[in-house]
C-alpha positions as CSV (number, residue, x, y, z in Angstrom):
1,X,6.5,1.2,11.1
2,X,8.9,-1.4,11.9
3,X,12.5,-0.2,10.8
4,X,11.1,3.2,10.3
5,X,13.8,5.2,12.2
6,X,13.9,8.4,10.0
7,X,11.5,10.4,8.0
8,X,13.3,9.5,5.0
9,X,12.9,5.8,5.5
10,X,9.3,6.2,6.6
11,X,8.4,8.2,2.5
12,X,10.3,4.9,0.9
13,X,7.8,2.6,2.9
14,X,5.0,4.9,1.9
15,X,6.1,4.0,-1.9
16,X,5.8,0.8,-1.2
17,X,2.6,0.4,0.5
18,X,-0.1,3.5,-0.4
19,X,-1.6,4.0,-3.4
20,X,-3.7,7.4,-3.0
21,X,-2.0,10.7,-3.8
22,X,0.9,12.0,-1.8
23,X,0.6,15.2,-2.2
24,X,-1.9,17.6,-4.4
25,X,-0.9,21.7,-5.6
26,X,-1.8,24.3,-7.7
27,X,0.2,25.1,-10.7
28,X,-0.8,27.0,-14.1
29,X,-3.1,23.7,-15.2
30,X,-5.1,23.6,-12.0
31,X,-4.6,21.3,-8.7
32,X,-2.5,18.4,-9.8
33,X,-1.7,14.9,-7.9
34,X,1.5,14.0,-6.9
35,X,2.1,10.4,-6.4
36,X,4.1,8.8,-3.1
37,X,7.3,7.8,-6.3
38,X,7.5,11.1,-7.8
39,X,7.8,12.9,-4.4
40,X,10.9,10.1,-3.6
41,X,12.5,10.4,-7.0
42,X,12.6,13.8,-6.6
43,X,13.8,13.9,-2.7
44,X,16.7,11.1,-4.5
45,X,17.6,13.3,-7.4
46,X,18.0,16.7,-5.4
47,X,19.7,14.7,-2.6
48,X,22.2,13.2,-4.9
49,X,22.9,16.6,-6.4
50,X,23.8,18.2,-2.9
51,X,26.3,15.5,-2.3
52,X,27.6,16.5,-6.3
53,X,27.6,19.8,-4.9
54,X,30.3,18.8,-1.9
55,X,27.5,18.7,0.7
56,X,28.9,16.4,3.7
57,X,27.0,14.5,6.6
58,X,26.7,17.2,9.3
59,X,26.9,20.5,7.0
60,X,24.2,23.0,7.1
61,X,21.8,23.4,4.6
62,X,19.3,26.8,4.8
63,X,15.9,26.9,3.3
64,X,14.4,30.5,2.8
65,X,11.1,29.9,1.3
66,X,7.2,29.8,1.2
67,X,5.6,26.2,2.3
68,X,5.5,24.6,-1.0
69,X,5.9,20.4,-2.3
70,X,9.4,21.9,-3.5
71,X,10.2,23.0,0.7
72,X,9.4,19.4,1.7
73,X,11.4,17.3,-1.1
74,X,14.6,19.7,-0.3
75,X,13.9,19.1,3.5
76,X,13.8,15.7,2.6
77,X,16.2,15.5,-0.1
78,X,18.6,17.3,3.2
79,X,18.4,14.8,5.2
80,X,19.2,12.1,2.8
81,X,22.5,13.8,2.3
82,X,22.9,13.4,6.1
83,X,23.0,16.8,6.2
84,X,21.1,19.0,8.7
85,X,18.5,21.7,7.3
86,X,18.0,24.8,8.7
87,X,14.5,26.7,7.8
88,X,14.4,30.2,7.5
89,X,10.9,31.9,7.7
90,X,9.5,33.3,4.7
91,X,8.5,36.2,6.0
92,X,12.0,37.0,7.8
93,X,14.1,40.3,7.6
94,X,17.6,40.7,5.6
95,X,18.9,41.0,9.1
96,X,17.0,37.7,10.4
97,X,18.7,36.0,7.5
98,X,21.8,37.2,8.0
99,X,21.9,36.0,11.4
100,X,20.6,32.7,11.0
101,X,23.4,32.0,8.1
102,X,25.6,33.4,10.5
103,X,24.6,31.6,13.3
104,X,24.4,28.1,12.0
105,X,26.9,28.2,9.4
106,X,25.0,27.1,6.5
107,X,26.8,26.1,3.6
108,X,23.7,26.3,0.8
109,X,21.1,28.6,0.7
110,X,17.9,27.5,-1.1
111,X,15.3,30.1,-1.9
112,X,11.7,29.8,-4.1
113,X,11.4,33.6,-5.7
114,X,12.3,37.1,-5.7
115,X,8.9,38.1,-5.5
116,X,7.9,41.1,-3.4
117,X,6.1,39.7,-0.1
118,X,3.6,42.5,1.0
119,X,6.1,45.4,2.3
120,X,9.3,43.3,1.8
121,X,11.2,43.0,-1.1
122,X,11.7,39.4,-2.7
123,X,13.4,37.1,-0.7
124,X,16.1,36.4,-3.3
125,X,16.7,40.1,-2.5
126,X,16.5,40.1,0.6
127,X,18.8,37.2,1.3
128,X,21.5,38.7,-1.3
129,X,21.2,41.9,0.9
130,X,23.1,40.4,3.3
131,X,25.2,37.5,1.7
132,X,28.0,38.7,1.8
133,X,28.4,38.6,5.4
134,X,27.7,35.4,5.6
135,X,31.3,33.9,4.3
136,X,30.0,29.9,5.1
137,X,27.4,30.0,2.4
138,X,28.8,28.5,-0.7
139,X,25.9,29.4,-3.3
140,X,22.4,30.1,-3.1
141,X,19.8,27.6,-5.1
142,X,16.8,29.0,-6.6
143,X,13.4,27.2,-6.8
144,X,12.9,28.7,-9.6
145,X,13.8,31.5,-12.6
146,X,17.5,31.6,-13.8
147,X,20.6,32.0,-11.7
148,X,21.7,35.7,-12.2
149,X,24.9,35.5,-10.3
150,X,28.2,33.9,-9.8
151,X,26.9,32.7,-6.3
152,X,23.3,31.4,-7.9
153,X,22.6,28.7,-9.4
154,X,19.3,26.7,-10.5
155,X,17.6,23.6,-8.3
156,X,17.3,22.3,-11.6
157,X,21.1,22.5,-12.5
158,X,21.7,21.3,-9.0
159,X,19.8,18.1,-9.7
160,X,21.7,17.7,-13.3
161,X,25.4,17.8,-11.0
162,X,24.1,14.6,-8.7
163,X,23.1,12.1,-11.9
164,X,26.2,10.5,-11.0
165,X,26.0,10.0,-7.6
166,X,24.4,6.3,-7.1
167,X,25.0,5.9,-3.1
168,X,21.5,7.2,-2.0
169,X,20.3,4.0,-0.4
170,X,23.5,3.7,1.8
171,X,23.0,7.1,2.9
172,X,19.6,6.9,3.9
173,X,20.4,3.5,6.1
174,X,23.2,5.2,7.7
175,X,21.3,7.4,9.0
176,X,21.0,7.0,13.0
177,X,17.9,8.5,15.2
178,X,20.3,10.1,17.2
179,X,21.6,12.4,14.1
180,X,20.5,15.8,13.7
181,X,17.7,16.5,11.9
182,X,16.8,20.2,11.9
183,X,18.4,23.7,13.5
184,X,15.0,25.0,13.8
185,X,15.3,28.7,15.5
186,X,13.0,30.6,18.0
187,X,10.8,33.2,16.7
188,X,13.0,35.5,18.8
189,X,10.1,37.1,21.4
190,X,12.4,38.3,23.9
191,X,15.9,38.1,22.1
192,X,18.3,36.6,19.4
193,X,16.6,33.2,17.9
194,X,18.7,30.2,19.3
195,X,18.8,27.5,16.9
196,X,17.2,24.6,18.2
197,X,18.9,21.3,17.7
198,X,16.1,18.7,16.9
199,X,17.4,14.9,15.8
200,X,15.8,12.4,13.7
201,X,14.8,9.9,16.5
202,X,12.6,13.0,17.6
203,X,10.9,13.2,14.6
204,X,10.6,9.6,14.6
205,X,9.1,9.6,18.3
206,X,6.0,12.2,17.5
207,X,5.4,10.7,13.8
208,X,4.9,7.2,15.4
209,X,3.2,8.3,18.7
210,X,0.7,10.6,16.4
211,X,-0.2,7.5,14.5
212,X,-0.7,5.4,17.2
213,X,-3.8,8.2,18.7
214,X,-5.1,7.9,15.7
215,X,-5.5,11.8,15.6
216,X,-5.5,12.0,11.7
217,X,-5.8,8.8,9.7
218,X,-4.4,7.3,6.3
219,X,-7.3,8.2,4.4
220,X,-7.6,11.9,5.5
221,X,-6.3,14.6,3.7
222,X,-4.5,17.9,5.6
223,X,-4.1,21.5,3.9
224,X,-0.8,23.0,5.2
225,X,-0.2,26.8,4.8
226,X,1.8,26.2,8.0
227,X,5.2,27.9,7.7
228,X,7.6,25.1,7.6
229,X,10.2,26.3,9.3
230,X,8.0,26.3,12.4
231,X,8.1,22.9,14.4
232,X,3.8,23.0,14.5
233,X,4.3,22.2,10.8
234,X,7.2,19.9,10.9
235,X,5.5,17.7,13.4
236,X,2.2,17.5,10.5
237,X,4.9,16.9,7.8
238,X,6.2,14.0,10.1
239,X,2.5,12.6,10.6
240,X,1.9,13.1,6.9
241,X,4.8,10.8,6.5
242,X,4.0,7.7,9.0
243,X,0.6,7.4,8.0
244,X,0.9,8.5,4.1
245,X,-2.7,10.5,4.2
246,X,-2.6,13.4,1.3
247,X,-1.0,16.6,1.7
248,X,-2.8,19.5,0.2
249,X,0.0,22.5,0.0
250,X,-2.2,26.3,-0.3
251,X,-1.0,28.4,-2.6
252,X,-0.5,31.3,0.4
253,X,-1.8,32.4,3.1
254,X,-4.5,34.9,1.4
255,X,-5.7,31.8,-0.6
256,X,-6.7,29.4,2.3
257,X,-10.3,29.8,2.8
258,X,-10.2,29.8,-1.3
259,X,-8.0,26.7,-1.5
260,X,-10.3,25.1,1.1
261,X,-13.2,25.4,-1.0
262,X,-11.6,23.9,-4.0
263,X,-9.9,20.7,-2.5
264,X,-12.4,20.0,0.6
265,X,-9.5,18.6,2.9
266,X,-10.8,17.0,6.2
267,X,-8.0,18.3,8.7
268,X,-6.5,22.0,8.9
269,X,-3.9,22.7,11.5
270,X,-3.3,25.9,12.0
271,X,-2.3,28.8,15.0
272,X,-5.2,30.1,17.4
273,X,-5.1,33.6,15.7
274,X,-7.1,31.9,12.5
275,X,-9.7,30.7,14.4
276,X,-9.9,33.8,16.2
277,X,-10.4,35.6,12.9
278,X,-13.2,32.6,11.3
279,X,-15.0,33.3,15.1
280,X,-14.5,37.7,14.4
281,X,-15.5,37.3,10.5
282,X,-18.5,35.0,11.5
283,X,-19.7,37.0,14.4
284,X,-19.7,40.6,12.7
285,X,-21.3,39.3,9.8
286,X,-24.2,38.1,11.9
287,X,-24.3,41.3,13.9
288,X,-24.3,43.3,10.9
289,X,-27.1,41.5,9.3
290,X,-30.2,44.2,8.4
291,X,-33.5,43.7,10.0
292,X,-35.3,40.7,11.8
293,X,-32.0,38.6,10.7
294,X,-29.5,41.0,12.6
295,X,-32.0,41.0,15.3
296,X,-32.2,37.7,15.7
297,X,-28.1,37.4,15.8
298,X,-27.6,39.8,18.1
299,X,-29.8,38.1,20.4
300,X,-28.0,34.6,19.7
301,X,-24.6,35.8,20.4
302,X,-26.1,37.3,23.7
303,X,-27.4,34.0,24.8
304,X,-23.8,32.4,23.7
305,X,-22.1,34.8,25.6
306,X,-24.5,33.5,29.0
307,X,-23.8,30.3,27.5
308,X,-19.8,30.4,27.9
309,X,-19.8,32.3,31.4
310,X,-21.9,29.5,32.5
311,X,-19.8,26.9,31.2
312,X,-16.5,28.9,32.8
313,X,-18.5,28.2,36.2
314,X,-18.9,24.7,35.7
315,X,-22.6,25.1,34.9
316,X,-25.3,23.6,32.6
317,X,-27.1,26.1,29.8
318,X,-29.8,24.3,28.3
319,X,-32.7,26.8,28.6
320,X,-35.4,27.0,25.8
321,X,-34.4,30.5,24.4
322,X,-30.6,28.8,24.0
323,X,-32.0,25.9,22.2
324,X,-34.1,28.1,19.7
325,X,-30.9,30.1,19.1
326,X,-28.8,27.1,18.1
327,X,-31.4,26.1,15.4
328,X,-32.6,29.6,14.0
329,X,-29.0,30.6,14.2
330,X,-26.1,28.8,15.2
331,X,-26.9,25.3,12.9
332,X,-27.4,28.1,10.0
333,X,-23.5,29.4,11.2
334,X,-22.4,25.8,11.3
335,X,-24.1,25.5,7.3
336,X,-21.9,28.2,6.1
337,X,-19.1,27.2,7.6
338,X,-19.3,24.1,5.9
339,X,-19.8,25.7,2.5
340,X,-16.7,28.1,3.3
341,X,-14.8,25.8,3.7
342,X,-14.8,22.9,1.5
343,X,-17.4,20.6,3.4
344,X,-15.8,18.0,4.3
345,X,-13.6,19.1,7.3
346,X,-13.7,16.9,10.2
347,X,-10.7,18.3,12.3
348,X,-9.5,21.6,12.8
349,X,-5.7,21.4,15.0
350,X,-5.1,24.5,17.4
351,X,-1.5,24.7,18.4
352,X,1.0,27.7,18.7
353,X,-0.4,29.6,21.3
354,X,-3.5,29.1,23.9
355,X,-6.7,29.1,22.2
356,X,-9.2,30.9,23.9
357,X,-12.0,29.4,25.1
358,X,-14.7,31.4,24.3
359,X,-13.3,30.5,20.6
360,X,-12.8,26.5,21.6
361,X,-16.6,26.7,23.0
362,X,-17.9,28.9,19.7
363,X,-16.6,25.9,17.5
364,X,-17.8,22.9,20.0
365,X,-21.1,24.4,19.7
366,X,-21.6,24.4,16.2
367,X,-20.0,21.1,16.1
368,X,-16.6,21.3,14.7
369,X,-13.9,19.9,16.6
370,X,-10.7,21.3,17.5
371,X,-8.3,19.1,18.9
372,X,-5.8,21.9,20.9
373,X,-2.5,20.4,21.5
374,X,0.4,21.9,23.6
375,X,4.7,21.6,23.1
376,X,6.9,24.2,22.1
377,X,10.6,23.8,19.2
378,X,12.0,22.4,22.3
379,X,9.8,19.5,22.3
380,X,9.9,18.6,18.6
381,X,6.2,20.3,18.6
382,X,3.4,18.7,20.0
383,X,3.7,16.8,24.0
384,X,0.2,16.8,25.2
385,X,-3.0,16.9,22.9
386,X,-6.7,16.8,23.4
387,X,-8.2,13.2,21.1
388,X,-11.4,13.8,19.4
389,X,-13.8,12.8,21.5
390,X,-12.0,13.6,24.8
391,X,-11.9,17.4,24.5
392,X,-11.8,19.4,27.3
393,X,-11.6,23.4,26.7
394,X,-9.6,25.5,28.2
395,X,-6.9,22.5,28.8
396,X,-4.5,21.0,26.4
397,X,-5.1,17.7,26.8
398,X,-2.8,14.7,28.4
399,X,0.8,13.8,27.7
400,X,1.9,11.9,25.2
401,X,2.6,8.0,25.7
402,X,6.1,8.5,26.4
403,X,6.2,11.8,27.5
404,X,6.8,12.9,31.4
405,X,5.0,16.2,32.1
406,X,5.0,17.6,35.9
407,X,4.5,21.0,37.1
408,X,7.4,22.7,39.6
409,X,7.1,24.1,42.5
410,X,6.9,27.9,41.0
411,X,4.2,26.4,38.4
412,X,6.9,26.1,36.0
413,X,6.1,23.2,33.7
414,X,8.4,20.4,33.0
415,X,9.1,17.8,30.5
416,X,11.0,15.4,29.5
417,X,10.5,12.4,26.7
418,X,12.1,11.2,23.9
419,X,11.0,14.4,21.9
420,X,13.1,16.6,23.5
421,X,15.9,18.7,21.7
422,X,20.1,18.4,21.9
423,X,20.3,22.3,22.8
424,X,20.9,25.1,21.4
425,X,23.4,25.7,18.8
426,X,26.2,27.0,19.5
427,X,24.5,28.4,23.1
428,X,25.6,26.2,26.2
429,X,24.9,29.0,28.6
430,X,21.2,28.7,26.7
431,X,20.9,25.1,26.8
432,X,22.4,24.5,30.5
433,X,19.5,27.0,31.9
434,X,16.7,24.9,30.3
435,X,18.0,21.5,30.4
436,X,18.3,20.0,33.4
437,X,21.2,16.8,34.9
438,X,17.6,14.9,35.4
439,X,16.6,15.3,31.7
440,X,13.8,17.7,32.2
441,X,13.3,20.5,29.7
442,X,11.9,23.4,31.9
443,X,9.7,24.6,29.5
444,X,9.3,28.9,30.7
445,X,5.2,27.8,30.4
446,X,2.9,28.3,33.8
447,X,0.3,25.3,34.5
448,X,-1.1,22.8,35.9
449,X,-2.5,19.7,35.9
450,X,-6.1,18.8,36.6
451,X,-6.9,16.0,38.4
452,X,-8.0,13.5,35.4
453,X,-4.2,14.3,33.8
454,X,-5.3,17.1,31.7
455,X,-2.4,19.7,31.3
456,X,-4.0,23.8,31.6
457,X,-1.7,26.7,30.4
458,X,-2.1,29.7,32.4
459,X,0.8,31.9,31.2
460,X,4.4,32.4,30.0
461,X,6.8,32.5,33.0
462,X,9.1,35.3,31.9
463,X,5.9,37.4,30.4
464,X,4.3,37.7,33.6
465,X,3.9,40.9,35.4
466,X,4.5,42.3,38.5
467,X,3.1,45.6,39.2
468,X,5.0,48.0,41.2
469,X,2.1,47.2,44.2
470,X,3.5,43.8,44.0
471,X,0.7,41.5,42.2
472,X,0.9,39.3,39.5
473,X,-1.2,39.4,36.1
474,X,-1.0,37.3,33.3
475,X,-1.3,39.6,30.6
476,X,-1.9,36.7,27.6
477,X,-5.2,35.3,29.4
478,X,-6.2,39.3,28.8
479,X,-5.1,39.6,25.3
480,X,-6.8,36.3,24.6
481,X,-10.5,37.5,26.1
482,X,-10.0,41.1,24.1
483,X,-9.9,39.5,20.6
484,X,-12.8,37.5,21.2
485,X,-14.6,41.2,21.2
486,X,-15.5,42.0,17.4
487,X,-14.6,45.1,17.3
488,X,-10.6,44.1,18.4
489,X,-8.0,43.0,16.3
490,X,-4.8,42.6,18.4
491,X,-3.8,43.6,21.7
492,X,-0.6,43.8,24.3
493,X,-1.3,44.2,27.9
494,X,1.5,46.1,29.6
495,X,2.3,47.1,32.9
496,X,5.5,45.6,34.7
497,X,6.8,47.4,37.5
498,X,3.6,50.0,36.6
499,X,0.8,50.8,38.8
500,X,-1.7,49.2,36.8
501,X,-2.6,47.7,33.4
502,X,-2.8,49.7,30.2
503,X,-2.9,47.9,26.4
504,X,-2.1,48.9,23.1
505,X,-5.4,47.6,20.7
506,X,-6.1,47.8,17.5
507,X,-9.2,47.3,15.6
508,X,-11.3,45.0,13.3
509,X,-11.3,47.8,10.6
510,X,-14.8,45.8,9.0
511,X,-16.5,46.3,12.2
512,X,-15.8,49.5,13.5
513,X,-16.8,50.8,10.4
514,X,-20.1,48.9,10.2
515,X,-21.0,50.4,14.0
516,X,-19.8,54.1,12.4
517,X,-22.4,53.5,9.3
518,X,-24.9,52.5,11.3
519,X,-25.1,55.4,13.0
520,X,-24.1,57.6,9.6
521,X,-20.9,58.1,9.5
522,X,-18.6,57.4,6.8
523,X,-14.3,57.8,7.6
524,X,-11.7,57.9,4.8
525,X,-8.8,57.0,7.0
526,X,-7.7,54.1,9.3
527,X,-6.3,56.7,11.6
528,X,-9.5,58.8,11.8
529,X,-11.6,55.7,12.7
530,X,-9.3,54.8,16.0
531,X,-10.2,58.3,17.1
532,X,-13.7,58.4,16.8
533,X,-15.7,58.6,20.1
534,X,-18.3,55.8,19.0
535,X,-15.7,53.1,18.3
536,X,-14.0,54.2,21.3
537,X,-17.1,53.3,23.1
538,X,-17.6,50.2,21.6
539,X,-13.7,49.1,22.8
540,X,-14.4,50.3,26.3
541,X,-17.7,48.0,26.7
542,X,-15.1,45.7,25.2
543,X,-12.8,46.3,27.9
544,X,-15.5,46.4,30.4
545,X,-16.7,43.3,30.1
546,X,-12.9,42.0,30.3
547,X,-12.6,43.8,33.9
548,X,-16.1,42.0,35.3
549,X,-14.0,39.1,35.6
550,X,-10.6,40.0,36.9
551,X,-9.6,40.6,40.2
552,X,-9.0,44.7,40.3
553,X,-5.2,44.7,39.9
554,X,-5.5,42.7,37.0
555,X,-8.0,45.2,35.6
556,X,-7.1,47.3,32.4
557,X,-7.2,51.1,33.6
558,X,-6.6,52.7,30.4
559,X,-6.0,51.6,26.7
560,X,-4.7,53.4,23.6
561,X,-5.7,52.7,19.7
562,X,-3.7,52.2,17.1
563,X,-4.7,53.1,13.7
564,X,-2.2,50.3,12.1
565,X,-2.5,46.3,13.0
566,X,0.7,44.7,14.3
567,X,2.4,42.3,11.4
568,X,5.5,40.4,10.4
569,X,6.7,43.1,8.3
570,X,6.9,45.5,11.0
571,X,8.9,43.0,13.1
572,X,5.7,43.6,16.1
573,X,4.6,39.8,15.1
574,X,6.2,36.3,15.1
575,X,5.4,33.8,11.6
576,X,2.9,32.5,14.2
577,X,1.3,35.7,14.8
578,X,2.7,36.3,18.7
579,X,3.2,39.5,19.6
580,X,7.0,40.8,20.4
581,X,6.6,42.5,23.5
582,X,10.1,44.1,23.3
583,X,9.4,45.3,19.8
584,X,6.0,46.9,20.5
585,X,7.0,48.0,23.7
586,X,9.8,49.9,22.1
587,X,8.3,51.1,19.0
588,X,5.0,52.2,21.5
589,X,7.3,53.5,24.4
590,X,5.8,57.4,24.3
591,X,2.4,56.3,23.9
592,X,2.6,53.8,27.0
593,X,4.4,56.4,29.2
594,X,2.1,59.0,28.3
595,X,-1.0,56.1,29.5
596,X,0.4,56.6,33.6
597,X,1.2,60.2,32.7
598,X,-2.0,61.3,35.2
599,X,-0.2,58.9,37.9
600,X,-3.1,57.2,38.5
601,X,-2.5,54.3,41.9
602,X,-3.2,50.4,40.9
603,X,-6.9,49.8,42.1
């Protein structure tokens, strides 16, 4: 990668020296091959046409649009202008958009469709809800369909404007690692987004130190559904481009599992909540199997739950019911899996949020592997990661080669490298709290370090909570052991300055309605089944079995359901499927008071 300093320079080598597919996605003829020269022509000819378009080294460029080959060659195509992209998530309000235009001063907003996105309108729609607030933004470029406005135009059209430009080349060579790259901004948990200020000698930094762990390899071939405007899939896009291995784009998000099956990739990065949702899937079906098969599930899954407690303790579980389980049941799990999901997949990546470890030791023990790694936007992504072969659950594996990790004395963890971030944008109140005169980003995680070097998570700093008898609880490590229950969907602990724990829950609609028919009874409505007294029971054993292993003032006294799932479109929900404790908390506020209503005292 020598000379390599940006991610543009590093697809021009990959022109020059790989000849399998670049890239491969679904249009109306089927999966089609994209070669490493038609992704650059196209990153030149849309680069050019930004500069014919009076884009100038250091302007803001906005991309408002589903992970696609088209996001990635105007990400590109951005930084060859010298320009500085800014990526809006897909699934974003009119509101989020307008603030992020606002924020960062985009001068070009480029946009994919105006189709409606489950409870939202288009985003072409939404963004022109709101454009004109946002005086900075020049035009808006469509991905596709005709310009209908005087402020639209096509990417097509933009591309015919830049035939003349001819300077590409010296662009790209003048473009120095200290440079902005991205504004990439916050998912917003706990307030406004801040528009992280990542640089293309970041980008550089984790693209060359991924390569060099060997992690994923030139001849592999990664399915992103990622949203690109989250750093988790900025940092795979920067790996894709080093090592030059294949990038399969899915069509959406409901189309994974389906797009897996067609175009067998061998790695799939994606956020803990999807493999909490393979694990749920997986287990209800085999609990729901009729007869001897059902039986002999329910069994296994008891004997895998003895088996992960005893693994928490430190302990061996080799005993000869366990070992009958694995082959009547759990290599039979492992078959289907396979089949599901394309059959050649070698590498699942966990990053985004802990994964839990019931969930890490499910997959270790069918024998998939699933490298967890650890960093936040701050970090340009990833900082620590756990190699294949090296796992150890419930940690996040070992710093980086180059990276400085080291826990203060609160637990706060801090890191600095050459992967951490300018600031914030336009936020130097922000950026002075977190970045320290010593160059340590303090990072608002809780952890440690175990004695071989392996980093372990333990909480967020600022989500804590502090009952009003004083004690501490880390209400994620809760949520996290409640969804590995079948019959829970999502979950938010709550409690600060409260005698004791309650959560908000909802539940796995397929399974609660399996345990109702077994027992003959048929619901119409989601909002009848939270109130029946069997699933109610079946989410209290749930519960229980949560308690048996916390100390009692981390205990959850009480619990209401929910009859509708968090999402994006409600706002409860991040792109990467964290819950918003300010937004549920608010939206939930009489049904949490009315939980310590009977004024029960913390145990």
């Amino acid at each position: 990668m020598t000379g390599e300093r940006n991610l543009v320079e590093m697809l021009l080598a990959r022109v020059k020296d790989r000849t399998n597919p670049a890239a491969r996605h679904k249009t109306a003829a089927g999966w089609v091959d994209v070669s490493w020269a038609e992704v650059a022509a196209r990153v030149k000819a849309v680069s050019n046409g930004l500069v014919a378009a009076g884009v100038k080294p250091g302007d803001r460029v906005a991309i408002f649009a589903s992970t696609s080959l088209t996001w990635v060659v105007v990400d590109e195509a951005i930084a060859a202008a010298r320009a500085i992209c800014v990526p809006i998530y897909a699934s974003n309000t009119p509101d989020e958009v307008r603030y992020i235009l606002q924020n960062s001063g985009a001068v070009l907003l480029f946009v994919d469709h105006d189709v409606p996105d489950g409870r939202q309108a288009g985003r072409l729609t939404r963004a022109n809800e709101k454009l004109a607030e946002c005086p900075d933004c020049r035009a808006v470029v469509r991905f596709e369909g005709p310009a209908g406005g005087e402020r639209e135009q096509t990417l097509e059209g933009l591309i015919e404007r830049g035939r003349q430009v001819d300077d590409f080349d010296a662009r790209v060579a003048a473009i120095e690692p200290d440079d902005l790259c991205h504004f990439i901004y916050t998912s917003g948990t706990t307030g406004d987004p801040k528009g992280v200020m990542l640089t293309h000698g970041n980008w550089a930094f984790e693209a060359a130190t991924i390569r060099s762990l060997g992690v994923m390899l030139p001849d592999d071939s990664l399915m992103l559904f990622l949203p690109l405007a989250h750093s988790f899939a900025q940092v795979a896009k920067a790996a894709w481009l080093a090592m030059g291995f294949t990038m399969i784009f899915a069509e959406s998000v409901e189309k994974v599992v389906a797009n897996l099956a067609e175009t067998k990739p061998t790695i799939f990065p994606a956020v803990p909540r999807v493999f909490e949702k393979v694990f749920a899937n997986v287990q209800s079906g085999v609990l729901a199997a009729p007869g001897l098969k059902g039986a002999l599930g329910r069994w296994a899954f008891g004997l895998f739950d003895e088996y992960v407690a005893a693994r928490e303790a430190g302990q061996r579980y080799d005993t000869l019911g366990f070992a009958l389980a694995k082959r009547l049941v759990f290599t039979k799990v492992k078959a289907a899996l396979d089949e599901k999901l394309g059959g050649r997949l070698r590498l699942f990546v966990s990053g985004g949020a802990p994964l839990p470890r019931k969930i890490g030791y499910f997959f270790d023990l069918v024998g998939i592997t699933v490298c967890e790694g650890y960093g936040l936007t701050e970090t340009s992504a990833a900082s620590t990661i756990n190699l294949p072969g090296q796992i150890r659950i419930g940690t996040v594996g070992k710093p980086f080669p180059g990276v400085e990790l080291k826990i203060a004395e609160d637990g706060e963890i801090l890191i600095r490298g050459p992967n951490i971030m300018k600031g914030y944008y336009r936020n130097e109140a922000a950026s002075a709290e977190v970045l320290r005169p010593d160059g340590f980003f303090h990072t608002g995680d809780i952890g440690e370090i175990d004695p071989d070097g392996s980093v372990r998570i333990t909480d967020r700093k600022k989500d804590l909570i502090k009952t009003s008898g004083g004690k501490y609880c880390a209400p994620q490590n809760l949520e996290n052991l409640l969804k590995t229950s079948p019959i829970i969907s999502s979950s938010m602990v709550h409690g600060d300055l409260r005698p004791y724990l309650v959560a908000l829950l909802t539940v796995n609609e397929e399974s609660a309605r399996k345990l109702l028919a077994d027992q003959g009874v048929s619901v119409a409505s989601a909002a009848e089944l939270v109130k029946r007294p069997e699933v109610i029971a079946a989410v209290q054993q749930a519960i229980d079995a949560v308690n048996a292993s916390q100390p009692p003032y981390s205990t959850i006294k009480k619990f209401r359901l929910l009859s509708q799932d968090f999402s994006q479109e409600t706002g409860e929900l991040t792109p990467t499927l964290k819950v918003k404790r300010k937004v549920v908390t608010g939206r939930y506020r009489a049904e949490l008071d009315a939980l310590y209503a009977s004024g029960r005292d913390e145990a």
